[in-house]
TORZAMI-996839 format. One line per 4 residues: number of its first residue (from 1); their letters; for each residue x, y, z of C-alpha. Coordinates in steps of 0.05 Angstrom, whole numbers, plus 32768, in hexadecimal, padded with zeros to 4 digits. Example, Ala and Ser with C-alpha at 12.3 -4.5 7.8 and 13.67 -1.06 7.14 Angstrom:
! residues 2
1	AS	80F6,7FA6,809C  8111,7FEB,808F
//
This chain:
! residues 332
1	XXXX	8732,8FC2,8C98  8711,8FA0,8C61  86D1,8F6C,8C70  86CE,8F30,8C47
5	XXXX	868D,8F03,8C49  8686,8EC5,8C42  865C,8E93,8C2B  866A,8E60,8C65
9	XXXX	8635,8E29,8C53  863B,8E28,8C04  8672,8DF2,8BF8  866F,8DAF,8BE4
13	XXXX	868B,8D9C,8C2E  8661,8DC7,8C5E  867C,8DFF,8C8D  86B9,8DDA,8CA9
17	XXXX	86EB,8DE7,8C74  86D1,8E34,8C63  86D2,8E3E,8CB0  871A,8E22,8CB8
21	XXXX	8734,8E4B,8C79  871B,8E8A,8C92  8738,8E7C,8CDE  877B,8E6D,8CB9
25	XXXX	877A,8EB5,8C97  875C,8ED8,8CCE  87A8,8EBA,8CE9  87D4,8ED9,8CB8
29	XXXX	87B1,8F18,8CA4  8782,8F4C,8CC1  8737,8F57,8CA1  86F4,8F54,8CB9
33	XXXX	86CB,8F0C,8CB0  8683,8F0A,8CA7  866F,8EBD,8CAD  8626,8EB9,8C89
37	XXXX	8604,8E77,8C91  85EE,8E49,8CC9  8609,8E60,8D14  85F4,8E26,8D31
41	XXXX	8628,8DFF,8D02  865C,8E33,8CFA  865E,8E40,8D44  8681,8E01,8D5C
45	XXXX	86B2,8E00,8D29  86CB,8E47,8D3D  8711,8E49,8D6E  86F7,8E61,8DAF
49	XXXX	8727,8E9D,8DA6  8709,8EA9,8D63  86CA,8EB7,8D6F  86C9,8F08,8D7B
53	XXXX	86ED,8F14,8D43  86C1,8EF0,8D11  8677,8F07,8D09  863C,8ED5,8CF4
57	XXXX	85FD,8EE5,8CC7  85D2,8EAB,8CD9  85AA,8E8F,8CA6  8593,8E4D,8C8C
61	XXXX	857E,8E48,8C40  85BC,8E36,8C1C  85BD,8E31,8BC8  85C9,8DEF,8BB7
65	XXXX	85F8,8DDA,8B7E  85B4,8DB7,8B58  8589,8E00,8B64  8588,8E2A,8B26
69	XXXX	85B6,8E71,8B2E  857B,8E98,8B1D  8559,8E7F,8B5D  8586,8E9F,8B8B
73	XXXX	8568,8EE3,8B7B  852B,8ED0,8B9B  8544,8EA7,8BD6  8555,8EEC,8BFF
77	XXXX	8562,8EBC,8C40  859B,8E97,8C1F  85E6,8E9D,8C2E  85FC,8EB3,8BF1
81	XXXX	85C9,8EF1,8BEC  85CA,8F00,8C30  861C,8F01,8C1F  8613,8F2D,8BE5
85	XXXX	85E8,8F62,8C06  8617,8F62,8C42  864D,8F83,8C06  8603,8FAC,8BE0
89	XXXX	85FB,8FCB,8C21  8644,8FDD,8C31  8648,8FB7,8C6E  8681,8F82,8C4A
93	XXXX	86B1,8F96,8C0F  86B5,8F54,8BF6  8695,8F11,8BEC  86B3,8EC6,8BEC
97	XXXX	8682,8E8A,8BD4  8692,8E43,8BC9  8645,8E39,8BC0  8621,8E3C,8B7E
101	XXXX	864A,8E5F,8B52  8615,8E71,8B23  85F2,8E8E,8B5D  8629,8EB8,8B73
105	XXXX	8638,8ED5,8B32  85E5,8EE7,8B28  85E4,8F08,8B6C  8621,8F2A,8B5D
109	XXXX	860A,8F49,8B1B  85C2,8F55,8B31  85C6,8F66,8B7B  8611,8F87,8B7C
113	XXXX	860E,8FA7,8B32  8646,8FB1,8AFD  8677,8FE6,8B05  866F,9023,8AD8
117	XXXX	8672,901A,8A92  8681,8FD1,8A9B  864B,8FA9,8A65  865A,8F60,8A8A
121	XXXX	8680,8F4A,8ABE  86B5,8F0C,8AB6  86D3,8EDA,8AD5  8710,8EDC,8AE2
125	XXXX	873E,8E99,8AEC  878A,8E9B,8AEF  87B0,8E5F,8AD1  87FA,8E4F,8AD7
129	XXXX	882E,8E57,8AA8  887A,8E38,8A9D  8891,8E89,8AA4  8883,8E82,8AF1
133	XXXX	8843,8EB7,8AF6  87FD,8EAE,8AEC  87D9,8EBB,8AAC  8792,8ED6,8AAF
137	XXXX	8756,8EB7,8A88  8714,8ED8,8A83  86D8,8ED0,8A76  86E1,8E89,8A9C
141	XXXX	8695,8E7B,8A98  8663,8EBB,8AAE  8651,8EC4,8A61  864C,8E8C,8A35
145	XXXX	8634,8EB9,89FE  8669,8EFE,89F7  8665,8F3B,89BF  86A0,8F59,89A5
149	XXXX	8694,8F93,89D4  8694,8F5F,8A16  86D4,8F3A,89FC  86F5,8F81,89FC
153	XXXX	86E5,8F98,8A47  86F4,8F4D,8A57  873E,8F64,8A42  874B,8FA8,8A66
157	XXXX	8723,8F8F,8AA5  8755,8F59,8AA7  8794,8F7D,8A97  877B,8FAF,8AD1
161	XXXX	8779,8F77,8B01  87BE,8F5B,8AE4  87D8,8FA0,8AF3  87B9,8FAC,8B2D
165	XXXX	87BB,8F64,8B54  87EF,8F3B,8B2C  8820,8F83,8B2C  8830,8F7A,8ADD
169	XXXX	8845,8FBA,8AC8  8829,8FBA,8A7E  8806,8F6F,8A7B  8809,8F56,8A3A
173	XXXX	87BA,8F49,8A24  87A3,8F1C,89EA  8761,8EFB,89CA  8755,8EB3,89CD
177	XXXX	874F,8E9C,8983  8762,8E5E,8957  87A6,8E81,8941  87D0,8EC2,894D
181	XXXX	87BF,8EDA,8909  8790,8F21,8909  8768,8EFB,88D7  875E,8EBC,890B
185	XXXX	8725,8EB5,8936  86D8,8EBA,892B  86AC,8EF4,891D  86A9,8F12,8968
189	XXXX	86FA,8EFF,8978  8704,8F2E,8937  86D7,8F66,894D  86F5,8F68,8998
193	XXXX	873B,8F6D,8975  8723,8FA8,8949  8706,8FC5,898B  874C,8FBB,89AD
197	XXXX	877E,8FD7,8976  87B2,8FFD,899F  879B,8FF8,89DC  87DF,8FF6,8A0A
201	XXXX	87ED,8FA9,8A18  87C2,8F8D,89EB  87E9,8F59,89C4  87B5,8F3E,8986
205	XXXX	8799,8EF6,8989  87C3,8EB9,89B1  87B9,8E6E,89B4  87A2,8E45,89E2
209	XXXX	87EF,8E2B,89E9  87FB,8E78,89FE  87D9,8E6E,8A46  8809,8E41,8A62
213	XXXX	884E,8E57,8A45  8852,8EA6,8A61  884B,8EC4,8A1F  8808,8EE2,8A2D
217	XXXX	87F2,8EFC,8A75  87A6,8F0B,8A67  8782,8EE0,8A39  873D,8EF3,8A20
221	XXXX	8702,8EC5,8A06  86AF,8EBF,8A15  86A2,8E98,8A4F  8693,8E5C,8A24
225	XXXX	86D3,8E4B,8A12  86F8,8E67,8A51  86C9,8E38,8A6F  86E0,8DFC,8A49
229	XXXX	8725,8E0F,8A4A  872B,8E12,8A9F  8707,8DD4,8A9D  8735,8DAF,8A68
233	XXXX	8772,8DC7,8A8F  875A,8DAB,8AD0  8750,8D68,8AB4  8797,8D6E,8A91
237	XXXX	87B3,8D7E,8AD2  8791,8D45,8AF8  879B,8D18,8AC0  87EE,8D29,8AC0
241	XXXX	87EB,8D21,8B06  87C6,8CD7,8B0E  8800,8CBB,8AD5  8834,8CD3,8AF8
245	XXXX	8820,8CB4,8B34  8811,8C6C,8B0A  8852,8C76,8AEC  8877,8C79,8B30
249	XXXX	8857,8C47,8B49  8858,8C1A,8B0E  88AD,8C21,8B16  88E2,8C15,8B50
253	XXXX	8909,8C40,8B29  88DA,8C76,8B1C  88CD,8C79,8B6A  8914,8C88,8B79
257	XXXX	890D,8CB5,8B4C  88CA,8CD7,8B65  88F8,8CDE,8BAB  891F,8D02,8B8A
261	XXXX	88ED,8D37,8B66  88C4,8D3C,8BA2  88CE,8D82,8BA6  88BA,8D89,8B56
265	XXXX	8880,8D68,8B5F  886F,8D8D,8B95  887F,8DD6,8B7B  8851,8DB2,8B35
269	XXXX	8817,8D9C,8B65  8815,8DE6,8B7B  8812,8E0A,8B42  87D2,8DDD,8B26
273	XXXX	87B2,8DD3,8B71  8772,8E10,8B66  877A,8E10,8BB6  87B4,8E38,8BA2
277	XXXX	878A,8E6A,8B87  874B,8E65,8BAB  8713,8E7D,8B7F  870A,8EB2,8B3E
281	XXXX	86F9,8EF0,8B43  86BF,8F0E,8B21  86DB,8F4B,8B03  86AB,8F89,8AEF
285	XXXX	867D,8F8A,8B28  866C,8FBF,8B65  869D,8F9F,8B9D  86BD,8F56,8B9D
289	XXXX	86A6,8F12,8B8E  86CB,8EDD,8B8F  86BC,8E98,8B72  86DC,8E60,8B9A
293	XXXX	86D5,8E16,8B7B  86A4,8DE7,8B9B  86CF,8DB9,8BB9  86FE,8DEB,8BD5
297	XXXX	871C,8DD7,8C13  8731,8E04,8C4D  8775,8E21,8C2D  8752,8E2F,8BEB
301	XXXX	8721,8E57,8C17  875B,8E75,8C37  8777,8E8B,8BF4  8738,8EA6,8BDF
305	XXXX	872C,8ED5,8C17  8777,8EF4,8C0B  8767,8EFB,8BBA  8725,8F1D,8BD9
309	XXXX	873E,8F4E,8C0C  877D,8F5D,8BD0  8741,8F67,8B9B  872D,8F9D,8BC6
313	XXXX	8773,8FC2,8BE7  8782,8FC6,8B9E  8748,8FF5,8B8B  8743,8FCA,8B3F
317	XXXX	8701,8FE0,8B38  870D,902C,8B3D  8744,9016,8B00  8715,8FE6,8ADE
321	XXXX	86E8,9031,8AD8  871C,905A,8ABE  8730,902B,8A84  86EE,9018,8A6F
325	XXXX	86DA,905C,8A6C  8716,9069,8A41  8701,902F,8A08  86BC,9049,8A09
329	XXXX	86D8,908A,89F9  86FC,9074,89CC  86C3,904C,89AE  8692,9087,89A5
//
């Protein structure tokens, strides 16, 4: 059965919604919890009947959002490394953190290690699209500054998780660049498509207009602009969202209307809502980490756990291996 830990104190919110996620997966699927964090406050906020199946690691430092990442490689007591060496030591198979994300993905790198042949892990965000299936962006922020050779393993790392956790047969995987054109792009986009050539899937440099509409299912950039572009399509998603709600309020007619669309707007809200997701994966390292948002509440926790515990049934990594062995072949 596989053991997920997790980060309970890390969020924005405390235990309570981390705690209540993982009691509402525990419900609908079998694994092995590890709580790390404070018993004394994750205690009372565990069901009664709940209790022997979850296990606590009790400890008090917690990372705060304002601590620098590289400080959680000293701060052994904290939750997040006390998570991480839970997986190190093979007593947990996978690790969930709405705490520092910097943190996480410095512990993950340093204390868990990158998978054979892997130069830099990524992470991994998936983003909707009008075809009705997720689309995969990485790097979504671990490496602001990418060589050709890091774009490239960014690409067949994330068509083996598109494979593998997505089930897409043959994903179709492109380079982020300013046009479509083999000439487009900047001096590293250009290398990693010379790198790429014929590798099966690989589909030459899409737009940033390819995300969204289906056309592309694994989009690759440096974690600078990945960055940039989650964060721009939040805001576009909250911003849609607040006018639409001005707009029906602003009209009787338009709230009739809204009646009416309830269940569109619903269905919409769902495919934006990150709860709906739960976190990112960061893809290329020994075991599972998964990078929940800050503010996650208890269902986004929820989610995360069941994209952890998939991460692992799936055996990606043992995948992620093969092909990068394959390229590096290739490239010597």
């Amino acid at each position: 059965m596989v053991r997920i830990a997790i980060d309970a104190m890390g969020g924005d919110f405390g235990p309570k919604p981390i705690v209540k996620g993982c009691v509402k997966a525990l419900k609908k699927q079998s694994f092995i919890p590890i709580l790390v964090g404070k018993k004394d406050e994750i205690l009372p906020l565990l069901p009664r009947r709940y209790r022997a199946k979850i296990s606590i690691v009790d400890t008090d430092d917690v990372i705060s959002m304002s601590d620098a990442a590289t400080d959680a490689v000293k701060r052994k007591e904290s939750t997040i490394y006390k998570a991480m060496e839970l997986v190190r030591n093979g007593e947990a198979d996978g690790v969930v953190s709405a705490g520092h994300s910097g943190a996480t993905m410095t512990l993950a790198t340093l204390r868990l290690g990158r998978l054979q042949g892997v130069l830099r892990p990524a992470l991994a965000t998936l983003m909707p699209t009008k075809a009705g299936r997720r689309s995969i962006l990485l790097d979504a922020g671990a490496n602001v500054d990418s060589k050709p050779e890091h774009l490239a393993q960014f690409a067949i790392m994330g068509g083996c998780y598109a494979e593998d956790l997505l089930k897409i047969p043959t994903p179709k995987i492109g380079i982020l660049a300013n046009g479509e054109e083999k000439s487009k792009g900047n001096e590293v986009t250009k290398a990693a498509f010379n790198i790429l050539g014929e590798y099966k899937g690989f589909i030459g440099n899409v737009e940033g207009s390819d995300i969204f509409n289906g056309s592309c299912d694994v989009i690759t950039c440096d974690g600078f602009v990945g960055n940039v572009v989650l964060k721009a399509s939040e805001g576009v998603a909250s911003t849609i969202s607040i006018l639409i709600k001005d707009y029906i309020r602003q009209s009787p007619v338009a709230i009739t209307g809204a009646l009416l669309m309830r269940k569109v707007f619903k269905l919409l809200k769902k495919e934006i809502d990150y709860a709906e997701i739960g976190g990112a994966p960061l893809i290329g390292i020994k075991g599972c980490a998964i990078v929940s948002h800050g503010k996650s509440n208890s269902k986004a926790i929820e989610n995360a756990i069941y994209q952890a515990i998939s991460y692992v049934d799936t055996g990606v990594n043992k995948h992620i291996i093969e092909r990068i062995q394959k390229l590096n072949q290739k490239e010597n």
